[in-house]
Every structure is written in C-alpha cells, then in structure tokens.
C-alpha positions as CSV (number, residue, x, y, z in Angstrom):
1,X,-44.4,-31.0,-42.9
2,X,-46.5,-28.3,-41.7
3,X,-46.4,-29.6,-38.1
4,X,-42.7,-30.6,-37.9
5,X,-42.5,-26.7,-39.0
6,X,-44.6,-25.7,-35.9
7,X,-42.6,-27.7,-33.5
8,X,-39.4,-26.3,-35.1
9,X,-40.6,-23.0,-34.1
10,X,-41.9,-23.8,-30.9
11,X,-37.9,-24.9,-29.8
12,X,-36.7,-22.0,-31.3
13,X,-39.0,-19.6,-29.5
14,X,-38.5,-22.0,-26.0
15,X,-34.6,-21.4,-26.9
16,X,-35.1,-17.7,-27.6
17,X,-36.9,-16.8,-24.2
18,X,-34.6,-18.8,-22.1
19,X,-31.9,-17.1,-23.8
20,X,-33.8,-13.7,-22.5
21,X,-34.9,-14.8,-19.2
22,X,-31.0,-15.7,-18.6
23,X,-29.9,-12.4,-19.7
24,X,-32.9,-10.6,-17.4
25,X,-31.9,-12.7,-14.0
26,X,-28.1,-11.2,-14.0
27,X,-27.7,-9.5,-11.0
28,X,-26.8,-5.9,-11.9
29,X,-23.9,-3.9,-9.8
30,X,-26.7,-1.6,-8.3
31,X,-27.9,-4.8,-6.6
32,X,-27.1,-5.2,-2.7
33,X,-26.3,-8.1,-1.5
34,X,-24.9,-10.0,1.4
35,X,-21.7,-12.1,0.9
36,X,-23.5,-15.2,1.9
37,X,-26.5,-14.4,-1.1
38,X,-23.2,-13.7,-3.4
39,X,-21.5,-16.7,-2.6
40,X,-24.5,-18.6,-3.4
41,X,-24.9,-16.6,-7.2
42,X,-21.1,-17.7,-7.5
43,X,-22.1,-21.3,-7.0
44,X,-25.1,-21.6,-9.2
45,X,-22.9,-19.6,-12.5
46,X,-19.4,-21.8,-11.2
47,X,-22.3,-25.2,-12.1
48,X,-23.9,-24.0,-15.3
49,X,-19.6,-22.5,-16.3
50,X,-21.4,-19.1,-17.1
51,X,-18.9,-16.5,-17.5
52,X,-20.6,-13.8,-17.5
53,X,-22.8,-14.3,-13.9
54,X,-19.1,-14.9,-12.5
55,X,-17.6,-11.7,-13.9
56,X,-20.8,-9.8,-12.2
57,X,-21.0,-11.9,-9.0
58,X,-17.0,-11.7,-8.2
59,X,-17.1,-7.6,-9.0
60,X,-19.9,-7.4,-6.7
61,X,-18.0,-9.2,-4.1
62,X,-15.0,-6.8,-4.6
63,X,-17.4,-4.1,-4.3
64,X,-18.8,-5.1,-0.6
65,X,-15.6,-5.9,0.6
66,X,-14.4,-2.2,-0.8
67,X,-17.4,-0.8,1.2
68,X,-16.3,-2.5,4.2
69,X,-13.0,-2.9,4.7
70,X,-11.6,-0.5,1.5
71,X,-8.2,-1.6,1.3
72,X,-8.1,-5.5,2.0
73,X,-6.8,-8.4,-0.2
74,X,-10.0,-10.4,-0.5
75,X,-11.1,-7.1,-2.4
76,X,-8.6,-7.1,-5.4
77,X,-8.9,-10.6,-5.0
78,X,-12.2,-10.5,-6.2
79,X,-11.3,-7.4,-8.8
80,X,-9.1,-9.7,-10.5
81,X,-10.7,-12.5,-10.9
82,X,-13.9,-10.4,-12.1
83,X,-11.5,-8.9,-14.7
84,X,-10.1,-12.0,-15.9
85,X,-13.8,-13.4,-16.8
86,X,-14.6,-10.3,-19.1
87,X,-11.5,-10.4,-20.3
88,X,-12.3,-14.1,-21.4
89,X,-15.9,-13.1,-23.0
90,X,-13.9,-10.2,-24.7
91,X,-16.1,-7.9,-23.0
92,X,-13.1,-5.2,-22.8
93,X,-15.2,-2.3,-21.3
94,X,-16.4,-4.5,-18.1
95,X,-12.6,-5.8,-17.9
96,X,-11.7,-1.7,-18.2
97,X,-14.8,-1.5,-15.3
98,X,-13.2,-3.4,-12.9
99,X,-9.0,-2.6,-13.5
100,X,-9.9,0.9,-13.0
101,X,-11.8,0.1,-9.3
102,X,-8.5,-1.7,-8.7
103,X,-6.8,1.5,-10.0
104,X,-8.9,3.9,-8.0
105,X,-7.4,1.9,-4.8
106,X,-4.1,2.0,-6.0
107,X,-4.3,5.6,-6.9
108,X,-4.4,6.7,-3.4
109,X,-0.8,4.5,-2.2
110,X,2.7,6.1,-2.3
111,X,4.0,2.4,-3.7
112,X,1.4,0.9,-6.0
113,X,0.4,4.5,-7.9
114,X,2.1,3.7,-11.0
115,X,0.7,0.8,-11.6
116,X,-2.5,2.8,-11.5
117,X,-1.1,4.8,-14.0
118,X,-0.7,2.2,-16.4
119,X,-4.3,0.8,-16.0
120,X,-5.6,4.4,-16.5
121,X,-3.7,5.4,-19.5
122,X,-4.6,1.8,-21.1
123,X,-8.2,2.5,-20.6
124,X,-7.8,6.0,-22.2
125,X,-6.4,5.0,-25.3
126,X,-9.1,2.6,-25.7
127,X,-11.8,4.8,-25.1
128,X,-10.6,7.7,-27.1
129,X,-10.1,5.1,-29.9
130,X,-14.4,4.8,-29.5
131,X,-14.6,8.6,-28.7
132,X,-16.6,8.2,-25.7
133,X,-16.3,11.6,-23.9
134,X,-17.8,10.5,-20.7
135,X,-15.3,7.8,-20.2
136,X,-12.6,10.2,-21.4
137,X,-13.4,12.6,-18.8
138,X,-13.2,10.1,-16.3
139,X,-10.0,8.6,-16.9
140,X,-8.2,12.4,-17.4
141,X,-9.3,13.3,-13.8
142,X,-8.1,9.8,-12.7
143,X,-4.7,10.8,-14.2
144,X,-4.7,14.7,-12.7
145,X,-5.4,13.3,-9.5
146,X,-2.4,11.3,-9.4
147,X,-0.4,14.4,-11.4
148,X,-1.2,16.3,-8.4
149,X,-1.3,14.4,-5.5
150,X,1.4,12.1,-5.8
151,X,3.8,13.2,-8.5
152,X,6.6,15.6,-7.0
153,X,5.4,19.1,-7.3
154,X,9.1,20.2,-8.0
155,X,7.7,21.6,-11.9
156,X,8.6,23.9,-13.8
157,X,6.6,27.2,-14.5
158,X,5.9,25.4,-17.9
159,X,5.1,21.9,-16.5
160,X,2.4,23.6,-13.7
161,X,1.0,25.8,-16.9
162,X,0.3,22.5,-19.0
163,X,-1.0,21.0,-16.0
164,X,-3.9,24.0,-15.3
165,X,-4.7,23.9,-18.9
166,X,-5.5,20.3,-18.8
167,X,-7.3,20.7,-15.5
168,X,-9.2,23.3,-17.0
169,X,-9.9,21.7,-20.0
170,X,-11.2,18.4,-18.2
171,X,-13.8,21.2,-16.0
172,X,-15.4,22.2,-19.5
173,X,-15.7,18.7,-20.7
174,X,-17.7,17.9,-17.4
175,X,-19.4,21.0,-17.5
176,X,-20.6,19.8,-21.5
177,X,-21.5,16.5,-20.2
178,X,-23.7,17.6,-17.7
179,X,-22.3,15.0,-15.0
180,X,-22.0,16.6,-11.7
181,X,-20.2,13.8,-10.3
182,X,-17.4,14.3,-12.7
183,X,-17.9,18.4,-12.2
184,X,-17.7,18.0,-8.5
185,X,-14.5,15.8,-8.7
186,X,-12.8,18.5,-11.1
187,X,-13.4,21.4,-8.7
188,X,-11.9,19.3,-5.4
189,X,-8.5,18.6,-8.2
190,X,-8.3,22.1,-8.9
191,X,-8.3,23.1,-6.0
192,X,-6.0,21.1,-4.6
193,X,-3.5,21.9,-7.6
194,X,-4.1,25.5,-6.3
195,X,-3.3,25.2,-3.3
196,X,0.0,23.6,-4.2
197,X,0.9,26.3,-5.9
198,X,-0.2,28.7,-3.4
199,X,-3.1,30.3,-4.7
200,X,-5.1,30.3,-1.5
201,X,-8.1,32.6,-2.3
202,X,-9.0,31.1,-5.6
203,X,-8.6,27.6,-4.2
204,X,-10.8,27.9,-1.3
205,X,-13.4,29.1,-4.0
206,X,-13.4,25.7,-6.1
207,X,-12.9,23.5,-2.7
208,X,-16.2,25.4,-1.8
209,X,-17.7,24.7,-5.2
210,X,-16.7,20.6,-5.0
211,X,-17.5,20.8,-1.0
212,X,-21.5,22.3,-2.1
213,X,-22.1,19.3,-4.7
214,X,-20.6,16.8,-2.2
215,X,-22.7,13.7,-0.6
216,X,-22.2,13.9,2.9
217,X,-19.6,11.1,4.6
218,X,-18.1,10.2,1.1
219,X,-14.6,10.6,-0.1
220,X,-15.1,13.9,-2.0
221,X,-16.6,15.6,1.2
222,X,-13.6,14.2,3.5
223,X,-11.2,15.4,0.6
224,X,-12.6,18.7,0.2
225,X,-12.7,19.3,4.1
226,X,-8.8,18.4,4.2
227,X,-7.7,20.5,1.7
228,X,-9.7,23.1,3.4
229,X,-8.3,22.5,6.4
230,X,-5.0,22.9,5.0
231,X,-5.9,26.3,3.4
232,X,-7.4,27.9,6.1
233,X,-4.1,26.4,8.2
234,X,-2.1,28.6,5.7
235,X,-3.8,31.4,6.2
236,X,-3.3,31.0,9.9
237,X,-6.7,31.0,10.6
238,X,-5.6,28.4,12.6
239,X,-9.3,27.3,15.4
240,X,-11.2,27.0,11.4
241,X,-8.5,25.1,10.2
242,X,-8.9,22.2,13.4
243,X,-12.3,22.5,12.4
244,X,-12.4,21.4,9.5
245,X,-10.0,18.7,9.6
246,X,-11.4,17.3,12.9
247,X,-14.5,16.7,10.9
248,X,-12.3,15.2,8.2
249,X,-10.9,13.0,10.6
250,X,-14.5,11.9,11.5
251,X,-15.0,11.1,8.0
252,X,-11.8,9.0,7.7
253,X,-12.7,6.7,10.7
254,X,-16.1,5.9,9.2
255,X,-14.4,5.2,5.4
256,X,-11.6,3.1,7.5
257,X,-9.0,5.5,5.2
258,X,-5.9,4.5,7.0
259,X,-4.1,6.7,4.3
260,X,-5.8,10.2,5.0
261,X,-6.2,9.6,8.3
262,X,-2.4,10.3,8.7
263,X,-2.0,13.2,6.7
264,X,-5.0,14.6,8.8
265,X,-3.5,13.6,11.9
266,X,0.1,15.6,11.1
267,X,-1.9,18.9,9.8
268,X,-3.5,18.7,13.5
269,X,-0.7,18.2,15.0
270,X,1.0,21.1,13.5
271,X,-2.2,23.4,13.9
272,X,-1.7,22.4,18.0
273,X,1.6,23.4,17.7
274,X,1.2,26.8,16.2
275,X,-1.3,27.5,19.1
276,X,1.4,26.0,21.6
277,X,-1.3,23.5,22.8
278,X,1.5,20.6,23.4
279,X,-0.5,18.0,24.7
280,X,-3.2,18.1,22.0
281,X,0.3,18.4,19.7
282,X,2.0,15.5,21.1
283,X,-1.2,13.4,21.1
284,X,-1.8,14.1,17.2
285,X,2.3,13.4,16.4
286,X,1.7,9.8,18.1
287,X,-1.3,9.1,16.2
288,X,0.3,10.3,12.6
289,X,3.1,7.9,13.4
290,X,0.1,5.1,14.9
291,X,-1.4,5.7,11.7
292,X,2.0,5.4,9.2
293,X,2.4,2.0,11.2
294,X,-0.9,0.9,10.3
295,X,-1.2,1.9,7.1
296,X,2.6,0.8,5.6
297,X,3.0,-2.1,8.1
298,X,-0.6,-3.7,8.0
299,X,-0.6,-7.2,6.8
300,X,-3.8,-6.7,4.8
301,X,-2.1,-3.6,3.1
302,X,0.9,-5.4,2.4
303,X,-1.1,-8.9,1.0
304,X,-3.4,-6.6,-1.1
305,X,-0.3,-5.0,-2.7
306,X,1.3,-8.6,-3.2
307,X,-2.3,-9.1,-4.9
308,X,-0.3,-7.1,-8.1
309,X,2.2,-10.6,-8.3
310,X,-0.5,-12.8,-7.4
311,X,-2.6,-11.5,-10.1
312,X,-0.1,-11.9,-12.8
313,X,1.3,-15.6,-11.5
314,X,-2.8,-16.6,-12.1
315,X,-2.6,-14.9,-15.9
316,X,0.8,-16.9,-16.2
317,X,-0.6,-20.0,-15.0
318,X,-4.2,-19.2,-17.5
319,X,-2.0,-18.8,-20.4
320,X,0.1,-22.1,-19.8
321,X,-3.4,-24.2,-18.9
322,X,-3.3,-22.8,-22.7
323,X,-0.7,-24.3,-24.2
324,X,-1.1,-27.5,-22.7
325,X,-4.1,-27.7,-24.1
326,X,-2.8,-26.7,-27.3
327,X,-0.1,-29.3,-26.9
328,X,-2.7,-31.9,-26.0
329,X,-4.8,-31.2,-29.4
330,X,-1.1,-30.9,-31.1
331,X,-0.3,-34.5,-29.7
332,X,-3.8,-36.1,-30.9
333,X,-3.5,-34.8,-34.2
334,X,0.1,-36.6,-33.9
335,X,-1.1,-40.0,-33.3
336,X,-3.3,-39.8,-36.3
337,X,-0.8,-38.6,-38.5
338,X,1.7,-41.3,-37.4
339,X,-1.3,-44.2,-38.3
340,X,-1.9,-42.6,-41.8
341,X,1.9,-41.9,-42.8
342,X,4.6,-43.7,-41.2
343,X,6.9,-41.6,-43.0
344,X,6.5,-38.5,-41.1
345,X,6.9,-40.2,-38.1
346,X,10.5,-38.6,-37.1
347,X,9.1,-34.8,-38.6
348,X,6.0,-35.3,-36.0
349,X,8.4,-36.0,-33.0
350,X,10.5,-33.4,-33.8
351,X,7.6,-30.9,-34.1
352,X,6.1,-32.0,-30.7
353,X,10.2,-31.8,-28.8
354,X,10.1,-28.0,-30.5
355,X,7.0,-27.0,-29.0
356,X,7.6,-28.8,-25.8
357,X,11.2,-26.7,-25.8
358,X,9.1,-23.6,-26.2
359,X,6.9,-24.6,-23.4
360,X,9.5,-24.4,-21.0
361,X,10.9,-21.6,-22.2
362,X,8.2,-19.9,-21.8
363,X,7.6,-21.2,-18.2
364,X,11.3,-20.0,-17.4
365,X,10.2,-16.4,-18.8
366,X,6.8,-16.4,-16.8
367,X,8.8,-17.8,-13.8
368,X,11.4,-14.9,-14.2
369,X,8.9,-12.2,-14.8
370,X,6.8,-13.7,-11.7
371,X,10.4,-12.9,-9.6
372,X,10.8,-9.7,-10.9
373,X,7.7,-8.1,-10.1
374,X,7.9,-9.8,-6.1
375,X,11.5,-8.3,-6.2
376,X,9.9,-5.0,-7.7
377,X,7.1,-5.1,-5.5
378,X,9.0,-5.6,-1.9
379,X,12.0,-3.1,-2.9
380,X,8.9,-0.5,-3.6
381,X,7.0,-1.4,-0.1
382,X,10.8,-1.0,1.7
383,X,10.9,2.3,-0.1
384,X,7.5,3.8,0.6
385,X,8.2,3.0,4.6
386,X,11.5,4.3,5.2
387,X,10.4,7.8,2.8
388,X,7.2,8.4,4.8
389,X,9.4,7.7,8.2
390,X,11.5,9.9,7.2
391,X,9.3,12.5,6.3
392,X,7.6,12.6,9.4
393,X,10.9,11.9,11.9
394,X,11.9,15.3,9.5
395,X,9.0,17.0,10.8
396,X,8.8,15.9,14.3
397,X,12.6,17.3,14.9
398,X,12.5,20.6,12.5
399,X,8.7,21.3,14.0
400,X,7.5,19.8,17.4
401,X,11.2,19.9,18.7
402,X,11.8,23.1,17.8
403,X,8.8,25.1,19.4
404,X,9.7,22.7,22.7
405,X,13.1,23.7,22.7
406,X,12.2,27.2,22.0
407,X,9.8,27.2,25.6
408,X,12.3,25.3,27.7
409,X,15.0,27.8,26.7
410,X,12.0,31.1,27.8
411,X,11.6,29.0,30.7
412,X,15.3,28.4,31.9
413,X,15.6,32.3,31.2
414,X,12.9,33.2,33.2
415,X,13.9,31.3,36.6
416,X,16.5,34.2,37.4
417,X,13.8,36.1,37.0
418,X,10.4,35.4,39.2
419,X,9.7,34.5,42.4
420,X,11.3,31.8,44.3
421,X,7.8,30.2,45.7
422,X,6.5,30.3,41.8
423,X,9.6,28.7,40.2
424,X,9.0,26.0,42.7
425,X,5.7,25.7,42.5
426,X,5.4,26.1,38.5
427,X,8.5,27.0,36.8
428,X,10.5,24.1,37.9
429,X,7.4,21.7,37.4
430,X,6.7,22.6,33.8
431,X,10.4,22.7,33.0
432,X,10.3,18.9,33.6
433,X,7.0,18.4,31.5
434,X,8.8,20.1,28.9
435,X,12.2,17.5,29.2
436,X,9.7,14.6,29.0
437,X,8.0,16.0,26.1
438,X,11.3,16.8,24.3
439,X,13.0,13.1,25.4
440,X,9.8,11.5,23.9
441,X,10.0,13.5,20.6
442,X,13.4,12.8,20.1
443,X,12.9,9.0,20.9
444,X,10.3,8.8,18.3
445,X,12.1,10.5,15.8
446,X,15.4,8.3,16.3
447,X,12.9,5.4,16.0
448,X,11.5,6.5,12.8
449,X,15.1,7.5,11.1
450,X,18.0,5.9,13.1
451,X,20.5,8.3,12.1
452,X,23.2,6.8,14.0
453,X,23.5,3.9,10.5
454,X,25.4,7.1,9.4
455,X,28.4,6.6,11.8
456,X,28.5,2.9,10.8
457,X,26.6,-0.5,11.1
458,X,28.4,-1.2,14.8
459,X,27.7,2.0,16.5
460,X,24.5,2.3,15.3
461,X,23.2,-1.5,16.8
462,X,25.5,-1.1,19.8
463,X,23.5,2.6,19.9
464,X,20.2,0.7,19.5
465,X,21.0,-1.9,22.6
466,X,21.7,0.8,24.8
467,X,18.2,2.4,23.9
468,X,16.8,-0.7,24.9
469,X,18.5,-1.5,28.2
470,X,17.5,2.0,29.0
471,X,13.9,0.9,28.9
472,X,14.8,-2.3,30.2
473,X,16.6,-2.1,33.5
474,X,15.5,-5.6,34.8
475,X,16.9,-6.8,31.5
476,X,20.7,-7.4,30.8
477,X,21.8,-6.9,27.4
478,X,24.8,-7.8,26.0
479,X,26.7,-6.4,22.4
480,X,29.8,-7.8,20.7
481,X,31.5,-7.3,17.6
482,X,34.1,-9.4,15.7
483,X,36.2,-9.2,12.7
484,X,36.6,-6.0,10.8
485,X,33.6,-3.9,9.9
486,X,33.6,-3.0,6.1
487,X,31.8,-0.1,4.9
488,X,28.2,-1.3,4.0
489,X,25.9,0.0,1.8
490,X,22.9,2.0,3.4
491,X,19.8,-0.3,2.1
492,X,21.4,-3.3,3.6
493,X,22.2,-1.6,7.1
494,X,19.4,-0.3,7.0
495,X,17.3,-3.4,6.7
496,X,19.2,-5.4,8.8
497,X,18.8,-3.0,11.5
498,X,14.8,-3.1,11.1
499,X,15.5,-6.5,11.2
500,X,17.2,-6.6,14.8
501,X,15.0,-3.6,16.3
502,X,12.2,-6.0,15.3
503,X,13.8,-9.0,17.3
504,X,15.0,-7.2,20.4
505,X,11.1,-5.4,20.2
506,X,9.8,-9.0,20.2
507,X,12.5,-10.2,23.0
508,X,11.2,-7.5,25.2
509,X,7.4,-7.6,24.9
510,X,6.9,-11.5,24.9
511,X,10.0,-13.6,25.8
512,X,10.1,-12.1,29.3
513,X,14.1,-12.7,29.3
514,X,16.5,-11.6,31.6
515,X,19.7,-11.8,29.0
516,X,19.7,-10.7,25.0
517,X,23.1,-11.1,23.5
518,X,23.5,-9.4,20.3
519,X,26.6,-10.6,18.4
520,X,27.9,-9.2,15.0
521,X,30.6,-11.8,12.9
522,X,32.2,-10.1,10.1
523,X,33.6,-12.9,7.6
524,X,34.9,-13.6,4.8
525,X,31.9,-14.4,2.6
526,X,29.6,-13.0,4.8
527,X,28.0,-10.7,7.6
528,X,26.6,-12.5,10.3
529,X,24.1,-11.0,13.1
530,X,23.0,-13.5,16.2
531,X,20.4,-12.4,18.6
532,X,19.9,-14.7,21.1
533,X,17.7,-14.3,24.6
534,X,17.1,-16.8,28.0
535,X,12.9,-16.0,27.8
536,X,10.1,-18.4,27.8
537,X,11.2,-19.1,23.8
538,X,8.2,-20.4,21.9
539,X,7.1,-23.7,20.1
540,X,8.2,-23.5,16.1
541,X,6.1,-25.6,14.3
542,X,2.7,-24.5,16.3
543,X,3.3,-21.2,15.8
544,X,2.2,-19.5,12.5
545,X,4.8,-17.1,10.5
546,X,2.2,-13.7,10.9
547,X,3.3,-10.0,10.1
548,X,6.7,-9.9,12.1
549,X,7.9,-13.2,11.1
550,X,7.1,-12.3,7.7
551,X,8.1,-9.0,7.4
552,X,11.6,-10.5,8.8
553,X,12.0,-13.1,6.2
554,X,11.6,-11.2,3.5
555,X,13.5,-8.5,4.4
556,X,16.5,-11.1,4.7
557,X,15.1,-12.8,1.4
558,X,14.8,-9.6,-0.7
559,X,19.0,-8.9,0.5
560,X,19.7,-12.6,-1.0
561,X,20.5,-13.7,3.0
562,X,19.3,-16.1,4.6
563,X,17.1,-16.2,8.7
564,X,17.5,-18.9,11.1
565,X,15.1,-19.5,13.9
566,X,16.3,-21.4,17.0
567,X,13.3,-22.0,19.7
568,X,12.0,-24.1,22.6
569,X,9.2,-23.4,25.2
570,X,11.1,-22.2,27.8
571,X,14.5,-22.9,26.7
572,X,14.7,-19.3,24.9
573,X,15.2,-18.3,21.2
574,X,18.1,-17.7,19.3
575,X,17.7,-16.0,15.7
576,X,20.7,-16.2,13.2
577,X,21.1,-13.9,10.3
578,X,23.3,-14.0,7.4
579,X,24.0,-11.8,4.3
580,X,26.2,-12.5,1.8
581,X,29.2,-9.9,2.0
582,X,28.8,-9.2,-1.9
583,X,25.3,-8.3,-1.8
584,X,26.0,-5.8,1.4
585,X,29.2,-3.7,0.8
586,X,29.8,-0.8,-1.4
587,X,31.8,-1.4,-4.1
C-alpha cells in the first residue's frame, strides 16, 4: 500500500513539472523571432492543439509583420486569429491585448477609425469594471487621440472645454502612475489638441515636453516633429518649419507610414509655396497626391481593411462549426431516445426539424450581416478616397494656383515695363514655366475632383475623352451618346466615371491602340457604358484580376451593376458596363 502510494506521487509530481515546464517554454512577446522559427512554434502547438502557444505564436507573427510592413493584411490576419484563441481559453485581457494592436492600426485610417472606437471603449469598460488604472490610462489616450485627430474639430466652446479637461485629467493619471510612456504620449495629444485650437506658444511647450521623452525613429518622435512642424509653419517661421518636417519625413520612410507621409508631404508643399520656391512646391504637391494614391488605393490597404469582413465571416463560420456540433450530439441523443421509447419518436423529429429551421435561420442572418459589413465596408473605402481627393484638389486650386496665378499676372505687368533684350531673354521664358506649372496644377486638380460631373454624366465623359486625346495625339478617340440622359445621382456618376478613367488609363498605357470608342446607351431599365479599343487586347483566363480589375468590379458590384470583359491577344478589348437605371437616378 505504502508503495502504490509512492508511485501515486511520483505521477503526480512527473504530471506537475511537465505541467510547469509547458508553461516556462511559452515564448513570451518580448521574444524575437524570425517568421520561419515562428512558423515552426505554430506547427509544434497546431500538433499538441495547444491554445494557448497559438494565441502567443500568431500575436507574434502579427507583431513582425507590424514592424515590417505596418499596415499589411497578413498582419491583422494574424491579430485575429491570435484574438480568437484567447478568446476561446477565456483569457479576455490577452484577447483585449491583441484587438487593441488591431485598433491602434485602425486608429490612424480616415475609414476604419470607428471601428477602433468600438474595440477601445469595449476594453474600457472592462477594465474600469477591474479598476486597473494603468489600462485605463491607456485606453482614454487611445480615445483622445482619435477625439482629436480624426473627429471634426467643428466643437463647441463647451465640447473643446470637456475635451482639455479630460486630456488634462488623463496627464495626472500618468503622471501618478509613474509611466513615462503613457506621460510622453499625453504631452504629444495635448499638444496637438492645442494647436487645433490655436494655442501656439503653449503647444510648442508640451510638443517639446513629449519630443524630450521620445525614442529616436519611433512614432511619437515623427509625431511630435510634425506637429512641430506645423506650429512653427504657423508662426511663419517658415526655414524651421521644413526642418522639422523634412526630418519627419525621414522618419516616415523608415516606419513605411504611408498615412503621415502625405500630410507631411502637403505641409512642405505649402511651406515652398509661402517662400515662392515653385519647383520644391510642385515637387511636394505630386508626392502628397503619389502618397494619397498609395495609401487609399494600395491593394494591401484595401485587403487589410476587408480583413474587418473577413474576420467576422471566420467568427460566423466558428459559431456554426458550433451548432453543428450541437446538432450532431442533439441527433445521437435522438437515436437513443427513439430505441428506448418508440413513443416519442414524432416529438424527437420534430425537435431535430426546429433546430435544423433555426440553423438556417441563423446562417441567413450571419449571411446578411456578412453582406452588410462588405457593403459598409466598400461604401466607407469609396468615401475616404473621393473626401481626401477632394481635400487636396481644394488645396492645390485655392493655394498652389493661386500664388502661380498671382506671379504670371506681376509678370505679364511687368513686360511693358523692362527691357526688350531681358523680357526676351527671361521675362518671356519664365512666363512659359509659369503656364506649364499652372496647366499641370490645374490637370491634377481636375483629375482629383472632376468637377465637370456637375454639368451632367455626358459632358463630363465626353470632357474626360477630350483630356485624353490631348495627351494622345497618335491615338483616335471616339464619343457617342444615345437615348436621353436622366439626371443621375452624384455617387453613381461619380463611380462610373472612376470606372471609365480607369479603362481609358489602362487603354492608353498597355493596349498600345490606335482607336477607343466610348459609347453611352441610355435605356429603359438601364444605363449602359461600352469602351472598346483595337490594341494588342490581352488573354482572359491567364491573366489574374489584381488592383484595377478589382477595384473595377466592385465599384460596378457595390452600384448593383454588372462588368463585362471582352478580350483576345491582339484582337483588342471591349469592356461593357451596366447599371440598373433604379439604382442610378435621383428620385
């Protein structure tokens, strides 16, 4: 007896410090690894089904790829599937980790911000619920960054009050916690709220304070040398200013912030302008515009937003994997019941039909929610582009083509004036430079916001044909209309015009035609568009559908139309759009 006892608590022990040695051989999130050495962890924890190693392994894999490429699919990806495992263990604080590095990301997008909201207020209630101050304070500056930065500043004196109370209130918290991580965060908000509101000399003063407690080449020190920029820009102390943000921009390349980089890019471009250096000006409008392309038309960007759907289609499908499962138990205990009582027989099929109706009802719910948020999720993308080209078509016409308007008309007055030998020699010369400039500034602008749409859906395509024949002369184009044009509402036109610049862009660069027709056929049911070209055409089933195919499709998808390609090598393309005429006219 004694030695059956001594054997017992041998196992036990054996058990106990396997147990521990398990626990110890977790890699922890301060660990660095390659993605090959992670890959490998995921295998070994995906063979012994542990949980727990996956959460860790897949939330380290989000946070190399975050290091690398910050904003990139396989990175929330990773987030998610990390999440989903501690949310499966019931480990709600690493779940909490991991939504808010997803959040963090988020945070810093015109489109997907609100959903960051939602993950950052979840987390708050919880942890005030605990009364964790630390995670308190972290979460409040989360939410004042987004207050400030990306909610519309349009507040009343009231609304800015409550906000500086809270931002003050959030600095004291720090400042009793002792984290100067949090501290140093606080002071960059601050004084960015400040400098909203035009408080120039107190902002500077906490900028300096975050800017002091900054890491060099991290995301607070390229914030607080942006903002400032930006101060020392209002204060027209204009050679600091270019400074300051041209270190910034340094910064931004190395972080691969595609986001920053253009609001970096336009506060140069205006600091160029106000010291009438044009070409420095010019240069720094195209590469804010380079940059908005990038950012809002990068096919990484756009799959890591879709990442939101994706996310909650694999939560859908986790929760029906569920119910079958429930169902399969529900059908076993069935079978037995109908071998005991052959009574109940009819009550245990009707039982199983009921929960098998409720199944599919609740697949037609997921299904519809699963359609909603793509729907939500494209119209927000479509949103976010056209605002931020408009923003910036705005300030390339009120700013850059003002101040080159302003110096043609100085130098058309001063050619009365001087010498004959120096207007030919300079005047006349620089007068021309100045035509180009303003042409290419207005071109840019007109791309950005075509605001011919506003005259009507004909005149603005047959507008936009004539801008590219211009640029093509050893290209014939060709426009018709037919039927009667009815008065369509703006979104639609306004897609469907993307839609054809896109197709007449892609005629020009790679079909290498010498004819594009572009036809318009207003009917009954619907509004037809037909673009059509003689080029080298292309071979439709070896050719992938990439970022303009895409981007194409679900424009025409989103407007409930439908796209139809046409192509041969060497026989040309043809591309046929259609949009039903009650999803595209005003009512």
């Amino acid at each position: 007896m004694n030695l059956f006892r001594k054997c017992l608590s041998l196992i036990v022990a054996s058990l106990l410090l396997s147990a521990v040695w398990a626990e110890n051989n977790y890699p922890t999130l301060n660990d660095r690894y390659s993605p090959k050495q992670i890959d490998s962890l995921i295998k070994v924890f995906e063979a012994k089904k542990d949980k727990k190693g996956l959460a860790i392994t897949h939330e380290l894999k989000g946070i190399f790829f975050q290091n690398i490429y910050f904003y990139s699919s396989v990175t929330f990806t990773n987030f998610f599937i990390s999440s989903q495992y501690y949310l499966e263990l019931n480990d709600k604080e690493g779940a909490f980790r991991v939504k808010k590095r997803i959040a963090d990301l988020y945070s810093v997008d015109d489109v997907m911000y609100k959903i960051a909201v939602g993950y950052y207020q979840e987390a708050l209630k919880y942890f005030e619920k605990k009364g964790d101050e630390a995670k308190i304070a972290a979460y409040n500056l989360d939410l004042l960054n987004i207050a400030i930065n990306k909610d519309s500043f349009e507040r009343t004196e009231k609304r800015v009050d409550s906000l500086e109370q809270k931002l003050q209130t959030t600095i004291k918290l720090c400042k009793k916690l002792k984290d100067q991580r949090y501290l140093t965060y606080a002071y960059n908000l601050y004084g960015s709220f400040l400098l909203q509101v035009n408080r120039l000399e107190l902002a500077e003063r906490y900028i300096d304070l975050s800017l002091q407690r900054s890491e060099p080449k991290t995301q607070l020190e390229l914030l607080n040398l942006y903002h400032k920029g930006q101060i020392k820009k209002r204060k027209n102390d204009i050679p600091e200013a270019i400074e300051l943000l041209r270190r910034s921009e340094l910064i931004a390349e190395i972080r691969n912030n595609k986001y920053l980089m253009q609001r970096i890019c336009q506060a140069l471009a205006e600091c160029y302008t106000a010291l009438n250096n044009f070409p420095k000006a010019t240069e720094y409008w195209q590469k804010t515009y380079l940059s908005i392309n990038r950012y809002y038309n990068s096919g990484e960007t756009q799959l890591a937003r879709t990442e939101v759907v994706n996310s909650d289609l694999r939560f859908a499908n986790m929760q029906q994997a569920l119910i079958e499962q429930k169902n399969q138990t529900s059908e076993m205990w069935n079978y037995v019941l109908i071998l005991a009582l052959v009574l109940l027989f009819v009550s245990a099929i009707s039982i199983r039909n009921v929960m098998k109706a409720n199944m599919q009802r609740r697949d037609l719910a997921n299904q519809r929610k699963i359609t909603t948020l793509e729907l939500k999720s494209m119209k927000s993308l479509i949103d976010g582009q056209e605002k931020e080209r408009n923003r910036v078509a705005k300030d390339l016409h009120d700013g850059l083509g003002a101040h080159l308007s302003s110096i043609k008309l100085f130098i058309e007055n001063q050619k009365d004036k001087s010498d004959p030998a120096i207007q030919q020699q300079l005047l006349e010369p620089l007068a021309k430079s100045i035509d180009e400039a303003c042409l290419e500034t207005r071109n840019i602008s007109h791309d950005l916001r075509p605001f011919s749409l506003k005259y009507g859906f004909n005149t603005a395509l047959g507008d936009l044909v004539k801008k590219v024949q211009n640029a093509l002369p050893g290209v014939e184009l060709i426009f018709a209309s037919y039927g009667e044009e009815p008065v369509i509402r703006e979104e639609v036109a306004l897609m469907v015009y993307r839609v054809v610049q896109e197709l007449l862009n892609n005629a020009a660069k790679y079909a290498k035609a010498k004819q594009i027709t572009v036809q318009i056929f207003y009917e009954t049911q619907q509004i037809s568009v037909h673009v059509e070209d003689d080029g080298q055409g292309f071979d439709l089933n070896g050719v992938k559908e990439g970022n303009g195919l895409g981007n194409i499709r679900s424009r025409i998808d989103y407007l409930g139309g439908q796209v139809i390609w046409q192509a041969a090598p060497d026989q040309g393309t043809a591309v046929i759009i259609s949009v039903p005429l009650q999803n595209g006219v005003k009512t």
